[in-house]
ROMIDREN-433939 format. One line per 8 residues: number of its first residue (from 1); their letters; for each residue x, y, z of N, C-alpha, C. Coordinates in steps of 0.001 Angstrom, whole numbers, plus 500000, padded with zeros to 6 digits. Example, Ala and Ser with C-alpha at 12.3 -4.5 7.8 and 13.67 -1.06 7.14 Angstrom:
<rs>
1) AS) 513190/494310/507800/512300/495500/507800/513200/496700/507800  512850/497750/507080/513670/498940/507140/512900/500030/507870
</rs>
This chain:
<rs>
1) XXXXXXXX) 516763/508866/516166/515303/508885/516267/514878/508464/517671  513861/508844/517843/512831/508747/518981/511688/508979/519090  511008/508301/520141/509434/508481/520201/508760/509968/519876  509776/510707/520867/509429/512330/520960/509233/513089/519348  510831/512545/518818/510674/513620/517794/509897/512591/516843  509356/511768/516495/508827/510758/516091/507562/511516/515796  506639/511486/517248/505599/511936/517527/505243/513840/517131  506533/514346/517052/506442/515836/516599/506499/515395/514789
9) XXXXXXXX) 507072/514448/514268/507111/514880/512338/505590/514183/512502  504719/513160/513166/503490/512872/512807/502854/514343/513153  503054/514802/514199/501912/516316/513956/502039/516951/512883  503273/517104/512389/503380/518021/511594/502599/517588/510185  502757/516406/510168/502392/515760/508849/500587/516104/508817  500155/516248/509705/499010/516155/510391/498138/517578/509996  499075/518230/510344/498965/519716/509696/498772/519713/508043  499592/519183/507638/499233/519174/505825/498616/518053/505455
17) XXXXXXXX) 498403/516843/505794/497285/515991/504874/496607/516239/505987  495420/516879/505459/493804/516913/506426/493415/516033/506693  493572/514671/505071/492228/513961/505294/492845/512485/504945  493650/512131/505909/494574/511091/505316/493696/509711/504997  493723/508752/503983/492959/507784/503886/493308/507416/502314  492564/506279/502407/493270/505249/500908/492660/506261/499833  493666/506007/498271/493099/506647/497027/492446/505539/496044  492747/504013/496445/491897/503338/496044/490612/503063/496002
25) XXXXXXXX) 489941/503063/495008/488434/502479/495299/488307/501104/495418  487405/500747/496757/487004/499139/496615/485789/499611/497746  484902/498141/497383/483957/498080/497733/483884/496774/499487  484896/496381/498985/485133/495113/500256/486615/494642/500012  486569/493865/500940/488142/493330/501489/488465/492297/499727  487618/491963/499354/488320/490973/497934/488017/492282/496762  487456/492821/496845/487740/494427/495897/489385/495167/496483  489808/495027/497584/490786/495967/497645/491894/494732/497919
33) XXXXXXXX) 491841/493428/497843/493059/492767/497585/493581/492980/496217  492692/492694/495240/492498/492403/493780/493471/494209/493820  492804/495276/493970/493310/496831/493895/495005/496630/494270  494764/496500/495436/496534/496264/495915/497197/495664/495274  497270/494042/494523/497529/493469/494026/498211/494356/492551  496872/495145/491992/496903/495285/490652/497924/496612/490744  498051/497347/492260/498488/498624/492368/500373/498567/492060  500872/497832/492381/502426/497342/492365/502574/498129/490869
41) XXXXXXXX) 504165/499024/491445/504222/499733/490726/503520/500887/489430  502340/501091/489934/501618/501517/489320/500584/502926/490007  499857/504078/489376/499370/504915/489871/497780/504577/490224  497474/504701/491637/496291/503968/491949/495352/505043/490568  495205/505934/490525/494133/506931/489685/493559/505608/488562  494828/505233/487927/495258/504498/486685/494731/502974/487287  494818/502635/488043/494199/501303/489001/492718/501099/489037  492138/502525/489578/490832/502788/489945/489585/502736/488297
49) XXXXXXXX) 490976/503393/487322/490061/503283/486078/489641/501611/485376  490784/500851/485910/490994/499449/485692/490278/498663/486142  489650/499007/487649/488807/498480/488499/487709/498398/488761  487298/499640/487703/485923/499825/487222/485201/498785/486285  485861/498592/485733/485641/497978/484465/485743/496374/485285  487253/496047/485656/487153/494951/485981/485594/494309/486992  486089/495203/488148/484842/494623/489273/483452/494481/488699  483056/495777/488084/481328/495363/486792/481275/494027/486507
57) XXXXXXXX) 482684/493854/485696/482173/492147/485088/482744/490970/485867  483379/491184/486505/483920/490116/488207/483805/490922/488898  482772/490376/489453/482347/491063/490986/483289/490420/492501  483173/489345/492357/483555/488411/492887/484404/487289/492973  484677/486434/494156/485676/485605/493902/485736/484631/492492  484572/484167/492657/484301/482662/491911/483900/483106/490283  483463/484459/490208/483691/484902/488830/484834/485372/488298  485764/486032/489102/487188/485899/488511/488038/484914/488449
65) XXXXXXXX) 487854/483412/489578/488475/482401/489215/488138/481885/488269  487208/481958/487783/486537/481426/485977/486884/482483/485062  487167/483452/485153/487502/484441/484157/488793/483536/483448  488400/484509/482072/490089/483527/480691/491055/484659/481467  492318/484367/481068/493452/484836/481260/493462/485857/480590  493280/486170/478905/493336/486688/477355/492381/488218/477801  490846/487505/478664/489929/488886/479158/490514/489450/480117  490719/488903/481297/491448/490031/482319/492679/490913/481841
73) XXXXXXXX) 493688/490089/481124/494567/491000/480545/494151/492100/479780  493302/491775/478751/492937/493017/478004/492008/494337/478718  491529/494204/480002/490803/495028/480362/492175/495361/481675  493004/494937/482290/494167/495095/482998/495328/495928/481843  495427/495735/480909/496950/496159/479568/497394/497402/479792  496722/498261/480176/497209/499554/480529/497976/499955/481845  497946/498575/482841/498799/498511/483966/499764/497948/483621  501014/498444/484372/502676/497849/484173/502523/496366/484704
81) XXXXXXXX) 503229/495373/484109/503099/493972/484154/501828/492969/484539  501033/493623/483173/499582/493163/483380/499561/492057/483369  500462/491026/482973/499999/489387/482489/500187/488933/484003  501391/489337/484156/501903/488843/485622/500648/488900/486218  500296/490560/486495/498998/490679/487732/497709/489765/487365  497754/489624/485950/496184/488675/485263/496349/487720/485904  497571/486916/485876/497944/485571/486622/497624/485683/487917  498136/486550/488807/497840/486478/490202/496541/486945/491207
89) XXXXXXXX) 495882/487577/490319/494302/487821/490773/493582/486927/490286  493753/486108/489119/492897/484648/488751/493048/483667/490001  494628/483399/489941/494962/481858/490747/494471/482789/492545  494743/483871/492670/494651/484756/494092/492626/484228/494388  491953/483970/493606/490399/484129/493367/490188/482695/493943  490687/481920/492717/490562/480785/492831/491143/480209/494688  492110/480538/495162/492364/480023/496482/491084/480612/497066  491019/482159/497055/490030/482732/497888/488288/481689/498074
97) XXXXXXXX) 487926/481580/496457/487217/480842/496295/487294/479199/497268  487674/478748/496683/487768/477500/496785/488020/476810/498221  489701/477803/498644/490146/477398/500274/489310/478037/501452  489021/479450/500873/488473/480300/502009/487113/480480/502154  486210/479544/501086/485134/480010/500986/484573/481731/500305  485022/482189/499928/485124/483365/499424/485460/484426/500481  485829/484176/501674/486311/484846/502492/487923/485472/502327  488223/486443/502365/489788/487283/502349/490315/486791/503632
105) XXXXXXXX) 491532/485872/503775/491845/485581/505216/492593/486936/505644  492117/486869/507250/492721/487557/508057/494002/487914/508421  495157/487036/507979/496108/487030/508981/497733/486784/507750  498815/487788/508046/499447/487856/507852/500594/486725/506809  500358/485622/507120/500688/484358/507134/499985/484044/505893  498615/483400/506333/498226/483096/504492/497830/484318/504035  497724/485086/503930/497541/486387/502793/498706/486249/502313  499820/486058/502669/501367/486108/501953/501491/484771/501172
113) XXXXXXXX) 500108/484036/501221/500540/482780/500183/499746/482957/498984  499078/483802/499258/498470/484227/497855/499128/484439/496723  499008/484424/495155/499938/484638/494480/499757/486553/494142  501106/487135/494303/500969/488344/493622/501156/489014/494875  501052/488411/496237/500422/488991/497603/501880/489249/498249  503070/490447/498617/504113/490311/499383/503838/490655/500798  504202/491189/501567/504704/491640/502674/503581/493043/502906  503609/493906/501712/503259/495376/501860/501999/494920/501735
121) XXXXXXXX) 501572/494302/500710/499965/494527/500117/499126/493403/501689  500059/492702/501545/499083/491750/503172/498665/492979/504271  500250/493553/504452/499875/494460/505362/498539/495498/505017  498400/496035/503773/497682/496630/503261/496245/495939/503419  495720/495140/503104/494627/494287/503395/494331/494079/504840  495307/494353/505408/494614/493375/507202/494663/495411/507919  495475/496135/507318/495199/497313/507675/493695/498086/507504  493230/498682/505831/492374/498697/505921/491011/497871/505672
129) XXXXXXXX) 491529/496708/505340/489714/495881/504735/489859/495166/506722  490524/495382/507495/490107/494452/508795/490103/495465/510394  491068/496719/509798/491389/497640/510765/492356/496642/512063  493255/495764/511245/493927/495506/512389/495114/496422/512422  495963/496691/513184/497169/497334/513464/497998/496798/512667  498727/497538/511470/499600/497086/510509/500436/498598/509991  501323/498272/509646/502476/499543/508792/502500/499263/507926  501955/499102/506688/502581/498919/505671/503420/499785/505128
137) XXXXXXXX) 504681/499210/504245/505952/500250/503977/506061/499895/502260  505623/500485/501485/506064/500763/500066/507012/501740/499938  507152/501938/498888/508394/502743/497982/508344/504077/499094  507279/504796/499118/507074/506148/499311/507598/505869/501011  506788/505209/502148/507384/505132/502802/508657/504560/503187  509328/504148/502383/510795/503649/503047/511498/504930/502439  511478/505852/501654/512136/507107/501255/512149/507583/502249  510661/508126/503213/510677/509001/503847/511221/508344/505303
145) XXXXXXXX) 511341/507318/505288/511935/506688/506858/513162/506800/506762  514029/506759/505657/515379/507010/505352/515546/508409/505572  515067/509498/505280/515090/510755/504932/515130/511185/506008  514154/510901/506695/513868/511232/508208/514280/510678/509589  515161/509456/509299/516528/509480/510372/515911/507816/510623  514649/507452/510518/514219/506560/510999/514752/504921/511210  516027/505234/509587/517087/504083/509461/517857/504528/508165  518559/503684/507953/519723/504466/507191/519541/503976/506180
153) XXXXXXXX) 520426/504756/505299/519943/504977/503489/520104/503644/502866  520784/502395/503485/521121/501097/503263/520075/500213/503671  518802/500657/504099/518107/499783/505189/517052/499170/504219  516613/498017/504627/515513/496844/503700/513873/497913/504274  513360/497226/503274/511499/497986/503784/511656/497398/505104  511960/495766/505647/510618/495240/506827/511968/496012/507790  513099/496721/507453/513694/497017/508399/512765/498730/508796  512844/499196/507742/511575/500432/507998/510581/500306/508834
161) XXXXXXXX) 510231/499161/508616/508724/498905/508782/508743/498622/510288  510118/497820/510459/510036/497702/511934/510436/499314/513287  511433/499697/512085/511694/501062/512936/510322/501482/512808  509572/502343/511879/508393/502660/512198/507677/502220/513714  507719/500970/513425/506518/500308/514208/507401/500799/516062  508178/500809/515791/509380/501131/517228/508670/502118/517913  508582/503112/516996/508625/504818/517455/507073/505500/517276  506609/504496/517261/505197/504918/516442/504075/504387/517348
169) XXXXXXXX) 503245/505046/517899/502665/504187/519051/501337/502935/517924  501244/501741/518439/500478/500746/518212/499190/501348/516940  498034/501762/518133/496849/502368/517566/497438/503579/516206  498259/503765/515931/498242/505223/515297/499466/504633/513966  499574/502983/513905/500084/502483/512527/499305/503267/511416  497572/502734/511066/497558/502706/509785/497661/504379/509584  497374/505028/510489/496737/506437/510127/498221/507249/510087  499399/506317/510750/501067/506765/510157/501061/506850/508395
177) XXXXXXXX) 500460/505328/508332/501071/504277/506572/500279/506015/506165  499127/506150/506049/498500/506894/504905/498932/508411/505533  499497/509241/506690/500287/510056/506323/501389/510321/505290  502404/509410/505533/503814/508757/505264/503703/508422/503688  502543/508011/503340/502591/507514/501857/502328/509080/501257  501021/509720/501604/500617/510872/501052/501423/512061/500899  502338/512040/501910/503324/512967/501815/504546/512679/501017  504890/511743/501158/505370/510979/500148/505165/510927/498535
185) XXXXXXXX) 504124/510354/498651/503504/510668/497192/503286/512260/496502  502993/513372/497291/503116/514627/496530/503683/515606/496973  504753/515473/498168/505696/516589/497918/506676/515797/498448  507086/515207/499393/508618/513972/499322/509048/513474/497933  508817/514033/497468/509150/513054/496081/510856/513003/495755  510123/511733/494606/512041/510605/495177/513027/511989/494270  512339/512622/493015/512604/513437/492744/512290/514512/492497  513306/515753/492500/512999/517093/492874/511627/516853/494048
193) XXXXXXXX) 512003/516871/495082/510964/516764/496390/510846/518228/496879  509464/518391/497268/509366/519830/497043/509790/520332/498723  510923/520872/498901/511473/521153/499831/511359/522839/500200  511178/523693/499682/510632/524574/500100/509234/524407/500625  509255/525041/501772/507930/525282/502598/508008/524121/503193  508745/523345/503036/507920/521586/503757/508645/521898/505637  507729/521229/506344/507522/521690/507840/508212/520412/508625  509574/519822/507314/510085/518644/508093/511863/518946/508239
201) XXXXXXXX) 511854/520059/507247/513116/520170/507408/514222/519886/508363  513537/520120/509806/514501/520355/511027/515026/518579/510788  514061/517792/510769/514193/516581/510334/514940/515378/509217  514784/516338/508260/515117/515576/507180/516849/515198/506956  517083/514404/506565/518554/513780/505826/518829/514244/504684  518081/514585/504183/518008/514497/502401/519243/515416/502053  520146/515297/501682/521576/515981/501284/520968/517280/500171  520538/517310/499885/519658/518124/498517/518515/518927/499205
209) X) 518637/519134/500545/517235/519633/501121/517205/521410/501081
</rs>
């Protein structure tokens, strides 16, 4: 890998998602922690229906740190490891509340002390609720960084995340993450990936291509 051909699979990608940008709905930076949070392993569509409901009756920090455990779960149950996530958007509220003033912190560091909060979803938060320069690397993108030479089929996400960030100029992270995911998400796929017609071939690893 390299900058060059780096910079040729982002055109290309460029060419097929028109309109690259989040599939989550939120309304502010503590609407799209709570989203990210709730998104882990799960289909945002299926998130967004969850979030409806939730955000109506917690709008906010200090009404979901008072929310019961028993209500968020039951309006969350249709997401994969809802109790878990009930737990970590309550106690996630309550810090927000309480430490931050209802403010979403900025910065890499405490967003990762949040409960429920790893590596990806921080990045995810300081990317789009702050527009700072961030990669975030989920499932979809560490496939396609493997696939596409960026590091090898053995490699950790923050090792992705860092090749990414290598070859990838600064300004042009988040608008990489939501290529990289989108393509990812509907024709990279982990299986049967739709490899006819796709404009990465010259590129790709994928033994099955």
């Amino acid at each position: 890998m390299n900058k060059k051909i780096s910079n040729e699979i982002l055109n290309k990608l460029e060419l097929v998602i028109k309109n690259p940008k989040p599939e989550l709905n939120f309304k502010n930076n503590f609407e799209l922690l709570i989203a990210v949070i709730l998104s882990a392993q799960t289909k945002d569509q299926r998130v967004n229906e969850v979030t409806a409901v939730l955000f109506n009756k917690y709008p906010d920090p200090i009404s979901l740190a008072n929310a019961s455990l028993e209500d968020v779960i039951e309006i969350i149950k249709n997401l994969g490891l809802a109790n878990h996530k009930a737990k970590s958007i309550i106690e996630s509220s309550k810090i927000i509340h309480y430490q931050y003033k209802d403010e979403v912190p900025a910065s890499l560091f405490e967003l990762q002390k949040l409960p429920g909060v790893g590596r990806k979803t921080a990045n995810v938060v300081l990317a789009l609720g702050f527009n700072i320069p961030a990669l975030p690397v989920d499932t979809h993108l560490h496939k396609m960084a493997i696939r596409l030479g960026y590091v090898g089929k053995n490699s950790t996400p923050l090792e992705a995340e860092e090749a990414l960030k290598k070859y990838i100029d600064k300004n042009y992270w988040i608008k990489a993450h939501h290529l990289f995911l989108l393509y990812g998400r509907y024709f990279c796929l982990k299986i049967n990936p739709k490899c006819d017609g796709c404009n990465l071939k010259l590129y790709c690893k994928y033994v099955k291509k």
